[in-house]
PyMOL commands that place a pseudoatom at each C-alpha (Angstrom):
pseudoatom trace, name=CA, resn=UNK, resi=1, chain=A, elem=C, hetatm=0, pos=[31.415, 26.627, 42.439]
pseudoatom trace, name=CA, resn=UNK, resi=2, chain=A, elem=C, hetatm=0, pos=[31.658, 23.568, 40.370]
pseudoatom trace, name=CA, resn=UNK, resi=3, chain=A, elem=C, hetatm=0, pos=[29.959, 24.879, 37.706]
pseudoatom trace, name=CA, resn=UNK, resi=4, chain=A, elem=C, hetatm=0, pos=[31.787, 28.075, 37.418]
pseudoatom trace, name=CA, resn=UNK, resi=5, chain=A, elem=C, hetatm=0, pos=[35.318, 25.926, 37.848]
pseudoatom trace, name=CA, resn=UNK, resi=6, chain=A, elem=C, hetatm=0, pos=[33.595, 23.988, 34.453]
pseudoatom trace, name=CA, resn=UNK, resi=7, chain=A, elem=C, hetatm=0, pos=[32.648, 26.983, 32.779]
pseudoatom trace, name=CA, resn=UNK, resi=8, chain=A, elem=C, hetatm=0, pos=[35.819, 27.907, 32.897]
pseudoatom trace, name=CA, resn=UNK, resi=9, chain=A, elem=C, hetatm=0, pos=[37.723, 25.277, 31.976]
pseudoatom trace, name=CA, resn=UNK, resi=10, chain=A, elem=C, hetatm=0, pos=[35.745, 25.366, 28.889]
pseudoatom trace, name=CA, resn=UNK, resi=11, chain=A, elem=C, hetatm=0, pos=[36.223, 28.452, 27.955]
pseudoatom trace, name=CA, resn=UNK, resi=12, chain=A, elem=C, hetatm=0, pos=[40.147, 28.317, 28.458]
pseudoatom trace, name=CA, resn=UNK, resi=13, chain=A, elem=C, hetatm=0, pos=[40.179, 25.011, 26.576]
pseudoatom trace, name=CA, resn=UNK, resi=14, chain=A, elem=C, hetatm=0, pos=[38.171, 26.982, 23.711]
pseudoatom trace, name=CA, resn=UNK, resi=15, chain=A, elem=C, hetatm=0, pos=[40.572, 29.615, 23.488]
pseudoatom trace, name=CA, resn=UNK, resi=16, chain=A, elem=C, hetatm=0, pos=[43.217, 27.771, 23.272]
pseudoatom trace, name=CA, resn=UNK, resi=17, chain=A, elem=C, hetatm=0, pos=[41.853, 25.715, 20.035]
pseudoatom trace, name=CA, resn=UNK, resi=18, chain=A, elem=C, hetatm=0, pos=[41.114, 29.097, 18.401]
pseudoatom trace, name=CA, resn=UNK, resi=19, chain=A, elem=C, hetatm=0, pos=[44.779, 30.336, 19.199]
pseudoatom trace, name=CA, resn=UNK, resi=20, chain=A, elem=C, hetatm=0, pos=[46.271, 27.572, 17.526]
pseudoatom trace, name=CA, resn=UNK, resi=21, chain=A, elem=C, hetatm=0, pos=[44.029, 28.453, 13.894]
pseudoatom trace, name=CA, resn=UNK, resi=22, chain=A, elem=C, hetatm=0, pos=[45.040, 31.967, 14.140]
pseudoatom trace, name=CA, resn=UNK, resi=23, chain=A, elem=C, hetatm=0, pos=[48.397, 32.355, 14.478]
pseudoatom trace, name=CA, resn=UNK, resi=24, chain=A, elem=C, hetatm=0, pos=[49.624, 30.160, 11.106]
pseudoatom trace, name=CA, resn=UNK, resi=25, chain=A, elem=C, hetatm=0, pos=[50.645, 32.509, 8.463]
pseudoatom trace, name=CA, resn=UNK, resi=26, chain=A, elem=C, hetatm=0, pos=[53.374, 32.564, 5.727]
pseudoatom trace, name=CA, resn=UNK, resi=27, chain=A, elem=C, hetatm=0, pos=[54.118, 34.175, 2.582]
pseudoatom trace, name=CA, resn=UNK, resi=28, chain=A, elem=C, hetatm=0, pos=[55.960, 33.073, -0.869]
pseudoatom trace, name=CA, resn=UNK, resi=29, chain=A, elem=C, hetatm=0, pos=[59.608, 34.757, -0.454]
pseudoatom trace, name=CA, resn=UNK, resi=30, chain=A, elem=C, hetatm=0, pos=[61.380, 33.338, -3.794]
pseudoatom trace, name=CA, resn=UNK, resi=31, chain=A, elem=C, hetatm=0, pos=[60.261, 33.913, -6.348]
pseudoatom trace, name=CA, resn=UNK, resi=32, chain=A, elem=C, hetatm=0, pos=[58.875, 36.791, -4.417]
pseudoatom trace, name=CA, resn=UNK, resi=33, chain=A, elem=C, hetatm=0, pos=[55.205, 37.188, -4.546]
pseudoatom trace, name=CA, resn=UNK, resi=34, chain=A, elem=C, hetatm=0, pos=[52.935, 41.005, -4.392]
pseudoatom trace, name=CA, resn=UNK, resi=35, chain=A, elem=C, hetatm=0, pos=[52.371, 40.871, -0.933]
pseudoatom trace, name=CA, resn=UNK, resi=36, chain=A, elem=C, hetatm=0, pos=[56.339, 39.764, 0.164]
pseudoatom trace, name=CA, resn=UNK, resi=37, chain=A, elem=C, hetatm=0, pos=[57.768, 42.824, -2.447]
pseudoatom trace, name=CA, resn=UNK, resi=38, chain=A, elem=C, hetatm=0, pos=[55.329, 45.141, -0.797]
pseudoatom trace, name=CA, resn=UNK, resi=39, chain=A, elem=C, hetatm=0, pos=[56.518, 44.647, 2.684]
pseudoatom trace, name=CA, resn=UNK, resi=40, chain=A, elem=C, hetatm=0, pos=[60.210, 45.458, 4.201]
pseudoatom trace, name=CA, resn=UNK, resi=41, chain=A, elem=C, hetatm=0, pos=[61.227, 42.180, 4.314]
pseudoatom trace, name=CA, resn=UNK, resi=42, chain=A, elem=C, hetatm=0, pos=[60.931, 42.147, 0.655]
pseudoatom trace, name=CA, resn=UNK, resi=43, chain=A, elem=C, hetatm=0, pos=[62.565, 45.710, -0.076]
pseudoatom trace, name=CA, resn=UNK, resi=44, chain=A, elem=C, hetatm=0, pos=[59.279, 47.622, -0.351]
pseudoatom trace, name=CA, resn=UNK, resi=45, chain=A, elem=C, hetatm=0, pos=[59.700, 47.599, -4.081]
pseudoatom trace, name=CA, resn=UNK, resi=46, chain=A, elem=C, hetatm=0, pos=[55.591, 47.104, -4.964]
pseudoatom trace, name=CA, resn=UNK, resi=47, chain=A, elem=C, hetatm=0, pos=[53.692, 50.491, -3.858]
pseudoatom trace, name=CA, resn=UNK, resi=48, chain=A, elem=C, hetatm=0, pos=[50.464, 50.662, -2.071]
pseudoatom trace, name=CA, resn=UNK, resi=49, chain=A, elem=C, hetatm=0, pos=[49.711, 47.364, -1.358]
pseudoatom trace, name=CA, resn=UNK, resi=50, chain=A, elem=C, hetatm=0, pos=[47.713, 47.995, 1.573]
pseudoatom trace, name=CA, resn=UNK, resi=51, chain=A, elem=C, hetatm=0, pos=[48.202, 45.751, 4.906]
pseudoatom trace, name=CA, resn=UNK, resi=52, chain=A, elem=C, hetatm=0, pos=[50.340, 43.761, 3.008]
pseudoatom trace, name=CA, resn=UNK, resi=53, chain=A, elem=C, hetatm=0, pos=[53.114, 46.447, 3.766]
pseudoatom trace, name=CA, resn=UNK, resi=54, chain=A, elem=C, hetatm=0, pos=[53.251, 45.336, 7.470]
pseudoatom trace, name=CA, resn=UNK, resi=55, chain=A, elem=C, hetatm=0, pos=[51.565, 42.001, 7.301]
pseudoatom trace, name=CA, resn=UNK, resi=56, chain=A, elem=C, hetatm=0, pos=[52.633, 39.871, 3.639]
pseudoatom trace, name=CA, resn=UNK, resi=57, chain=A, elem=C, hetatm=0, pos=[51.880, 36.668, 5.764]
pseudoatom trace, name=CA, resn=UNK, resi=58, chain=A, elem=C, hetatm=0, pos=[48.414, 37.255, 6.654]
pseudoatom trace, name=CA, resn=UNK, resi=59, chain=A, elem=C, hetatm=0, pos=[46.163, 36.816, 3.588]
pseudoatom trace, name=CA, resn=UNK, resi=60, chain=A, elem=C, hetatm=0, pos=[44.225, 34.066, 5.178]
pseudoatom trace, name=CA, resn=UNK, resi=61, chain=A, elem=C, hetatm=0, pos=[40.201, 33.465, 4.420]
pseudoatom trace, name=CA, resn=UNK, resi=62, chain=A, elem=C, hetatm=0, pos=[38.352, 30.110, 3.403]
pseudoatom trace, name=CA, resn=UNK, resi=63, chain=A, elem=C, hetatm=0, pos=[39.638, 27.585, 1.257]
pseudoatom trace, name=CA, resn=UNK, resi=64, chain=A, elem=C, hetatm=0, pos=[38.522, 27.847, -2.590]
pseudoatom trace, name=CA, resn=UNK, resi=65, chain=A, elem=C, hetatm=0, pos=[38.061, 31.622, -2.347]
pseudoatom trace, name=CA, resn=UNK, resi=66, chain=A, elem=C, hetatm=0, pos=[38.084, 32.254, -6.200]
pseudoatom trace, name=CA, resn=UNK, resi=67, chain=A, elem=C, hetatm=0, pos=[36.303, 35.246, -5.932]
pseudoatom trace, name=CA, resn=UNK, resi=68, chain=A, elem=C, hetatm=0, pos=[37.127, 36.995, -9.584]
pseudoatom trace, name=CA, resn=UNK, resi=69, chain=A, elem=C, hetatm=0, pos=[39.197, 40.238, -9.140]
pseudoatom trace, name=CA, resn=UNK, resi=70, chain=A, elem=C, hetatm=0, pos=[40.002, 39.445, -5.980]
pseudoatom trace, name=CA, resn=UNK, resi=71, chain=A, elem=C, hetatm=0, pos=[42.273, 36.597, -6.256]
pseudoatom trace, name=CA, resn=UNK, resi=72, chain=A, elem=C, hetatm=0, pos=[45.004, 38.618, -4.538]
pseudoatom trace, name=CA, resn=UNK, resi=73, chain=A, elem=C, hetatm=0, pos=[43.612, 39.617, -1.984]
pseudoatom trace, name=CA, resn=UNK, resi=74, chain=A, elem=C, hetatm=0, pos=[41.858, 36.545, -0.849]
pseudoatom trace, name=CA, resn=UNK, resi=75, chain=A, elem=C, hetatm=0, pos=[38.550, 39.412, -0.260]
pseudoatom trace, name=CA, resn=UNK, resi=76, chain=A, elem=C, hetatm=0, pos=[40.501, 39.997, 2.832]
pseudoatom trace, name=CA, resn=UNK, resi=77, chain=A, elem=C, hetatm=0, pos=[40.290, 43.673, 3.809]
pseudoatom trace, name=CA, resn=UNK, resi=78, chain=A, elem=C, hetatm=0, pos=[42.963, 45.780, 3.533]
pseudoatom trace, name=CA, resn=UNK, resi=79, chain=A, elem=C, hetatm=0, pos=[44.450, 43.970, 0.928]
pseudoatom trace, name=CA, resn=UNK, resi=80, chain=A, elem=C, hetatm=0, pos=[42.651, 45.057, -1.717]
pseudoatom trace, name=CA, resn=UNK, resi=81, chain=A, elem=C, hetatm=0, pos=[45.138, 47.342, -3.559]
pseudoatom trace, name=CA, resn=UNK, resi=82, chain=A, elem=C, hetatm=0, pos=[46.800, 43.815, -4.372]
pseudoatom trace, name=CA, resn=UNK, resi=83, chain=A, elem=C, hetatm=0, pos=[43.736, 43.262, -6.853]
pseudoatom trace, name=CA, resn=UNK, resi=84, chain=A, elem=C, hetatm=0, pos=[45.094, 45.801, -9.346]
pseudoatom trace, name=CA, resn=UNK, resi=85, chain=A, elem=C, hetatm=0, pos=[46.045, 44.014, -12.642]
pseudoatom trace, name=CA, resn=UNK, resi=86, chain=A, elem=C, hetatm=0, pos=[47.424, 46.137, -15.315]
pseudoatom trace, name=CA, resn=UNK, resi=87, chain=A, elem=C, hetatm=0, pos=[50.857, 44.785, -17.845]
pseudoatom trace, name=CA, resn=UNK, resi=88, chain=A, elem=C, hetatm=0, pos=[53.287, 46.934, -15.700]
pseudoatom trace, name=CA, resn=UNK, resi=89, chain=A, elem=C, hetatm=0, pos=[51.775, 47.738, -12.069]
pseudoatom trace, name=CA, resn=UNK, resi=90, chain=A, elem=C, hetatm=0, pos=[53.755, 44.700, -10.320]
pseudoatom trace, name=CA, resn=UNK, resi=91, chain=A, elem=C, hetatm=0, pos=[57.675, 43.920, -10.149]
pseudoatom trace, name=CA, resn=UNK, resi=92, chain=A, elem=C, hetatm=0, pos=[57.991, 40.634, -11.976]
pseudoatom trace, name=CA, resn=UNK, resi=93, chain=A, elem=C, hetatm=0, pos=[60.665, 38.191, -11.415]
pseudoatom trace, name=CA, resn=UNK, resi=94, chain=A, elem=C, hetatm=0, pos=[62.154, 36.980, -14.112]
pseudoatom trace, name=CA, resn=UNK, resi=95, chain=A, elem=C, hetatm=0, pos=[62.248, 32.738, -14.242]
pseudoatom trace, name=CA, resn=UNK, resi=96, chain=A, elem=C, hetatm=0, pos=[62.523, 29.966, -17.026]
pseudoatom trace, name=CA, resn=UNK, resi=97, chain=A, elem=C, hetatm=0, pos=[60.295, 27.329, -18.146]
pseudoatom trace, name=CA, resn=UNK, resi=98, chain=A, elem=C, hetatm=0, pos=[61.020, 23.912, -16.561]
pseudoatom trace, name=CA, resn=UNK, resi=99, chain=A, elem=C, hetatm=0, pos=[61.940, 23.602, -13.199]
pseudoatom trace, name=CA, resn=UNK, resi=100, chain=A, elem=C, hetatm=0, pos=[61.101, 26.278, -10.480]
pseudoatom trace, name=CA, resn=UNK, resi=101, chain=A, elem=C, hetatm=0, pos=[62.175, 26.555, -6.987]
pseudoatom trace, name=CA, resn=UNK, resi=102, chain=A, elem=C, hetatm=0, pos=[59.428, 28.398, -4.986]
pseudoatom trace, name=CA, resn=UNK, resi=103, chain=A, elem=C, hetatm=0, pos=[60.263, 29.081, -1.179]
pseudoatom trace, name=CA, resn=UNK, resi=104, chain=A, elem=C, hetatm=0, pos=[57.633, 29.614, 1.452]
pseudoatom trace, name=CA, resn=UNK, resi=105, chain=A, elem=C, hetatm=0, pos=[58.298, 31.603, 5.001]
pseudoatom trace, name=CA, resn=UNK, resi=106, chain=A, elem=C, hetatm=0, pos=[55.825, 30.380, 7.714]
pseudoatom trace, name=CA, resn=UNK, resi=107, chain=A, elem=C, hetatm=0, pos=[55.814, 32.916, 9.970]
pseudoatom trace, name=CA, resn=UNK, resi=108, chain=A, elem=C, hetatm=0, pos=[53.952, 30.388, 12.203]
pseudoatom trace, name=CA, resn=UNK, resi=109, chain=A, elem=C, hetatm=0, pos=[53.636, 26.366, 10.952]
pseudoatom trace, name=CA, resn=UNK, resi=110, chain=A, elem=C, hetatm=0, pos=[50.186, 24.629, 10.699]
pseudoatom trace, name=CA, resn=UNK, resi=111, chain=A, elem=C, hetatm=0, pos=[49.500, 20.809, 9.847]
pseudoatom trace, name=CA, resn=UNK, resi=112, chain=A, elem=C, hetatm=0, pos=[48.917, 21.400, 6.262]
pseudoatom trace, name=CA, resn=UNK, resi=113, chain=A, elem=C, hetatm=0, pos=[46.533, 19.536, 3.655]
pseudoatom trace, name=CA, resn=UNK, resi=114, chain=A, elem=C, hetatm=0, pos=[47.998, 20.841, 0.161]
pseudoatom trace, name=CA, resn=UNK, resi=115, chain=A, elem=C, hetatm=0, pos=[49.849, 23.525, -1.209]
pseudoatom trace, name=CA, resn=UNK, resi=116, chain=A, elem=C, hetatm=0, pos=[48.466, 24.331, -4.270]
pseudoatom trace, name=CA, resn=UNK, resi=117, chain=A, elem=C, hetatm=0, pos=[50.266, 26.039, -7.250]
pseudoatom trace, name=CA, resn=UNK, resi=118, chain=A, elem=C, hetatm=0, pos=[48.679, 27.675, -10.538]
pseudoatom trace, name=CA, resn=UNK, resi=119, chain=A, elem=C, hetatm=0, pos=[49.532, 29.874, -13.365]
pseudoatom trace, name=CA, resn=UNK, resi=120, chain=A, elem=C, hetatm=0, pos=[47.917, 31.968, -16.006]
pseudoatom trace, name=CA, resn=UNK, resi=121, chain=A, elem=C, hetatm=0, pos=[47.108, 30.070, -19.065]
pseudoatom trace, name=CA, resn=UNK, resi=122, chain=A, elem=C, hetatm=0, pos=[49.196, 30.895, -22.417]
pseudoatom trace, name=CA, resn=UNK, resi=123, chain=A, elem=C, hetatm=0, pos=[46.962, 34.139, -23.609]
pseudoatom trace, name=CA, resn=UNK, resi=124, chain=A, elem=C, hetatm=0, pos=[46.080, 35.471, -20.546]
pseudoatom trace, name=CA, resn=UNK, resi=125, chain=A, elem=C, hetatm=0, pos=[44.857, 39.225, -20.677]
pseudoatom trace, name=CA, resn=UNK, resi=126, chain=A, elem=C, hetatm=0, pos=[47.378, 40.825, -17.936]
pseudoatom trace, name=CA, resn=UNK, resi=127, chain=A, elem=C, hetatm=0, pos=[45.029, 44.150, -17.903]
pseudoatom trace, name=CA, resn=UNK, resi=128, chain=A, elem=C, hetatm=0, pos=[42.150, 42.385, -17.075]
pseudoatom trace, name=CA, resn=UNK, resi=129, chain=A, elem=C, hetatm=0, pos=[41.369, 41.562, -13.044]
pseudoatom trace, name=CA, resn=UNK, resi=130, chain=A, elem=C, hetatm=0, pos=[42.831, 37.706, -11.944]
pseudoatom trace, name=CA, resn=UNK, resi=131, chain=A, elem=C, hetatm=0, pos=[40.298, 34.929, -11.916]
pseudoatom trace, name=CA, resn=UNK, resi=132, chain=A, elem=C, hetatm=0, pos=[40.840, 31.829, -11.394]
pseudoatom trace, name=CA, resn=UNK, resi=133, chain=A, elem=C, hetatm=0, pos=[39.580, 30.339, -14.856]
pseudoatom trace, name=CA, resn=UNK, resi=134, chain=A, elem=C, hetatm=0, pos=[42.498, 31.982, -16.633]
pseudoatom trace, name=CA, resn=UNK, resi=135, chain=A, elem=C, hetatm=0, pos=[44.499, 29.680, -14.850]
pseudoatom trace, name=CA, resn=UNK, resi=136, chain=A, elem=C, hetatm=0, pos=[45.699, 25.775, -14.841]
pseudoatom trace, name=CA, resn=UNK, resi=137, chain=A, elem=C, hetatm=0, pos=[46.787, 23.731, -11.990]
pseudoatom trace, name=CA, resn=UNK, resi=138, chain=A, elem=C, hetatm=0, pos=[51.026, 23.388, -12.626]
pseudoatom trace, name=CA, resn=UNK, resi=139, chain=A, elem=C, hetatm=0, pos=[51.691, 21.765, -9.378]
pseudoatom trace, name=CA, resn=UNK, resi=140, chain=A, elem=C, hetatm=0, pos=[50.289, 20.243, -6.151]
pseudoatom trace, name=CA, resn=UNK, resi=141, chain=A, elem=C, hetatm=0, pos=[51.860, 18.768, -2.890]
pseudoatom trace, name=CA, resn=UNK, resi=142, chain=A, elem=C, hetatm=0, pos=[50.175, 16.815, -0.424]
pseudoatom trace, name=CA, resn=UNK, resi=143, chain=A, elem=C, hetatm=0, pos=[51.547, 17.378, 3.001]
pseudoatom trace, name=CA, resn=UNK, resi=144, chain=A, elem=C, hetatm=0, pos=[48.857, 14.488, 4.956]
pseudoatom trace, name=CA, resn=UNK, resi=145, chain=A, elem=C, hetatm=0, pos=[48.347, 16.408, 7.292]
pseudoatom trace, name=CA, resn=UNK, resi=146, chain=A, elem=C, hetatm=0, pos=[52.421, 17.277, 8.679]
pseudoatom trace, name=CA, resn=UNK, resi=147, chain=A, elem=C, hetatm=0, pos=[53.581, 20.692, 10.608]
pseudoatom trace, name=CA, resn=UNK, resi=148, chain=A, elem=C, hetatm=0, pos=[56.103, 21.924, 8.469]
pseudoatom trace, name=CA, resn=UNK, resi=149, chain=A, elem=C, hetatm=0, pos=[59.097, 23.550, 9.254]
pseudoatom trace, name=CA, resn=UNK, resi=150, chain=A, elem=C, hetatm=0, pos=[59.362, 27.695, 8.685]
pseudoatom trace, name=CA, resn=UNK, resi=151, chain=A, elem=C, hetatm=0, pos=[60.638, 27.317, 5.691]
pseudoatom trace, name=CA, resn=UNK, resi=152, chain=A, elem=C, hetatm=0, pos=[59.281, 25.062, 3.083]
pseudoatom trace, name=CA, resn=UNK, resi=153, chain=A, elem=C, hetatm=0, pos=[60.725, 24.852, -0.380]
pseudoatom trace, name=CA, resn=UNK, resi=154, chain=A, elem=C, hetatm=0, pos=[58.670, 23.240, -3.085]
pseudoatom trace, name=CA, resn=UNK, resi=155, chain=A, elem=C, hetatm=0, pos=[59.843, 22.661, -6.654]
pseudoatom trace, name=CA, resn=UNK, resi=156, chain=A, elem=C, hetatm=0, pos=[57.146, 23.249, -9.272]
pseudoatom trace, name=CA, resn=UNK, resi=157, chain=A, elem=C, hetatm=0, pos=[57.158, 22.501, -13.705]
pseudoatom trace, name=CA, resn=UNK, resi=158, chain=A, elem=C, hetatm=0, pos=[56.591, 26.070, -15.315]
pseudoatom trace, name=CA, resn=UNK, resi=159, chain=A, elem=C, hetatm=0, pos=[54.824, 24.580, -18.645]
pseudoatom trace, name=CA, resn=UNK, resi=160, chain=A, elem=C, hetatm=0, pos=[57.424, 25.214, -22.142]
pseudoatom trace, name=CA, resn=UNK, resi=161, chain=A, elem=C, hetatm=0, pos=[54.203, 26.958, -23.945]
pseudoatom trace, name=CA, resn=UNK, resi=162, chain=A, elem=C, hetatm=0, pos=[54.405, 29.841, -21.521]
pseudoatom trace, name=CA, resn=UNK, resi=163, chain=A, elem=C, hetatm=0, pos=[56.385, 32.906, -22.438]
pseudoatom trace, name=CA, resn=UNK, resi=164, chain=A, elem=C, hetatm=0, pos=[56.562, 36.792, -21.314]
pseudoatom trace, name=CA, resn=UNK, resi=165, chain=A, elem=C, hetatm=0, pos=[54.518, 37.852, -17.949]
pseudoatom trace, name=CA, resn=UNK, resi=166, chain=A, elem=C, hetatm=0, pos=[52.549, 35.616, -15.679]
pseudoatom trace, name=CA, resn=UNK, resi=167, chain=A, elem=C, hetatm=0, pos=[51.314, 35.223, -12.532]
pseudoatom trace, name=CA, resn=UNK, resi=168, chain=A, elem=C, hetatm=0, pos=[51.269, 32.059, -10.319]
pseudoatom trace, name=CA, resn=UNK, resi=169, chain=A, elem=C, hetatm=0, pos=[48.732, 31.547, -7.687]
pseudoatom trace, name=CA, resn=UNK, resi=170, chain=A, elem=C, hetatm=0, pos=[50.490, 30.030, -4.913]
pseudoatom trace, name=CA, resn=UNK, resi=171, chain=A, elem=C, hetatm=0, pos=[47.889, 28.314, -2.177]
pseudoatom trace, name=CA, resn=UNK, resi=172, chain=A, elem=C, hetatm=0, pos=[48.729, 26.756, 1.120]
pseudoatom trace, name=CA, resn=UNK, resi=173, chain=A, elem=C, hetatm=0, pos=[45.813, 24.534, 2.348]
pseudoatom trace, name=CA, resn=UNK, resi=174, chain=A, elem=C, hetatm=0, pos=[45.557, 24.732, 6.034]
pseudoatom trace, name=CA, resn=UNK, resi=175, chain=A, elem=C, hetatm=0, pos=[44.539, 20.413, 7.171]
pseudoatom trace, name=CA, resn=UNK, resi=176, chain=A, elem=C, hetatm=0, pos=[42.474, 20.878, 10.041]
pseudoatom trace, name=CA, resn=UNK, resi=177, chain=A, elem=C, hetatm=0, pos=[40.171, 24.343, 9.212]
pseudoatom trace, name=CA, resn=UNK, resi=178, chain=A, elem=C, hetatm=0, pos=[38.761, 25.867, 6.769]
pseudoatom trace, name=CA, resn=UNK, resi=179, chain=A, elem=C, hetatm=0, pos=[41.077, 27.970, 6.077]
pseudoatom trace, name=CA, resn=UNK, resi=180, chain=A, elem=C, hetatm=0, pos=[43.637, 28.578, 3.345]
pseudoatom trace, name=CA, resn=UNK, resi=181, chain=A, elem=C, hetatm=0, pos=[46.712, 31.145, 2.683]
pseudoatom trace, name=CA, resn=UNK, resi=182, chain=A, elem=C, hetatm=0, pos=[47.042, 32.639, -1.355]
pseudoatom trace, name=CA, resn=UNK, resi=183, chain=A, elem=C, hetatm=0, pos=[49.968, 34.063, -2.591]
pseudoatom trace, name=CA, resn=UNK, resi=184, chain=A, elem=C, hetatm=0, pos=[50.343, 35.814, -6.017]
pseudoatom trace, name=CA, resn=UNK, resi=185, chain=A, elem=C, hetatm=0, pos=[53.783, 36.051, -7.793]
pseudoatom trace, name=CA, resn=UNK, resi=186, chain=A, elem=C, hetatm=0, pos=[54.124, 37.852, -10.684]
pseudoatom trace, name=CA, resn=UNK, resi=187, chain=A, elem=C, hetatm=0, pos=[56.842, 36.393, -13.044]
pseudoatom trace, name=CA, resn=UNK, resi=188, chain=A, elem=C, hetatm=0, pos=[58.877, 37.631, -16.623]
pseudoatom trace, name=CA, resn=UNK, resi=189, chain=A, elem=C, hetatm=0, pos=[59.134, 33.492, -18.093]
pseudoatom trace, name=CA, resn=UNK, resi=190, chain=A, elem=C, hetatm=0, pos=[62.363, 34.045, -20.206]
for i in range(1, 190): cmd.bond("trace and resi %d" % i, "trace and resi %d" % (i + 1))
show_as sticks, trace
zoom trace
């Protein structure tokens, strides 16, 4: 009986650890990324974008997933359609060089390591698939470790020698897994 009251309180205590890595998610909501613009919240203005339509918080795999032409979609099934890269497939909000406001919604909060923020590099090929070596680092914040709130609002430096249509990889950095969120936001730098 002992053992079985054990066994139990294991496995209870091991579900609940795996709830708690599971259920952070969040998307980038201003400037509005893909995944957000696919999905009702975000008017449903990007076509066939896959599970991204009912789920724009939920492109969640391992941390450093640069995998080339799938930068979007994080290799996560079911968001692959996000992968397509042509000059006019995505709406593009239109921002400025200097500062940028960027505004995460967390459907659920995690402690958090970084939140990581890049952007194409000036003569990017936009009809070529995303990877990340066509990109610099812009920005970085280093949460220690902290739960933040659901809404986090970061302000970022778009560089003065970028001009026309970009894209900026936004990645949240989940502190205690393996596991990171990626965002892409397709912008029009006036």
């Amino acid at each position: 009986m002992l053992k079985a009251v054990l066994a139990l309180g294991l496995l209870a205590g091991g579900l609940s650890v795996s709830s708690t890595i599971t259920h952070a998610h969040g998307y980038v909501s201003s400037p509005g990324s893909r995944a957000y613009f696919g999905s009702a919240q975000g008017g449903k203005v990007n076509k066939n974008v896959g599970r991204a339509e009912w789920e724009p918080q939920s492109i969640e795999a391992t941390k450093n997933t640069f995998t080339p032409g799938k930068l979007a979609s994080a290799g996560v099934s079911g968001f692959e359609p996000l992968d397509t890269q042509t000059t006019d497939r995505w709406v593009k909000s239109d921002i400025a060089t200097g500062p940028l406001s960027i505004k995460w919604t967390l459907t659920a909060q995690h402690r958090t390591s970084t939140w990581d923020y890049y952007m194409t590099k000036q003569g990017w090929d936009p009809n070529q698939p995303l990877a990340i070596n066509n990109f610099d680092l812009i920005g970085r914040v280093d949460d220690k470790g902290t739960i933040p709130g659901a809404t986090v609002n970061h302000t970022l430096t778009v560089p003065t020698d970028r001009k026309g249509y970009h894209v900026i990889y936004a990645v949240w950095n989940v502190f205690d897994t393996t596991n990171a969120f990626y965002q892409v936001l397709d912008v029009n730098v006036k």
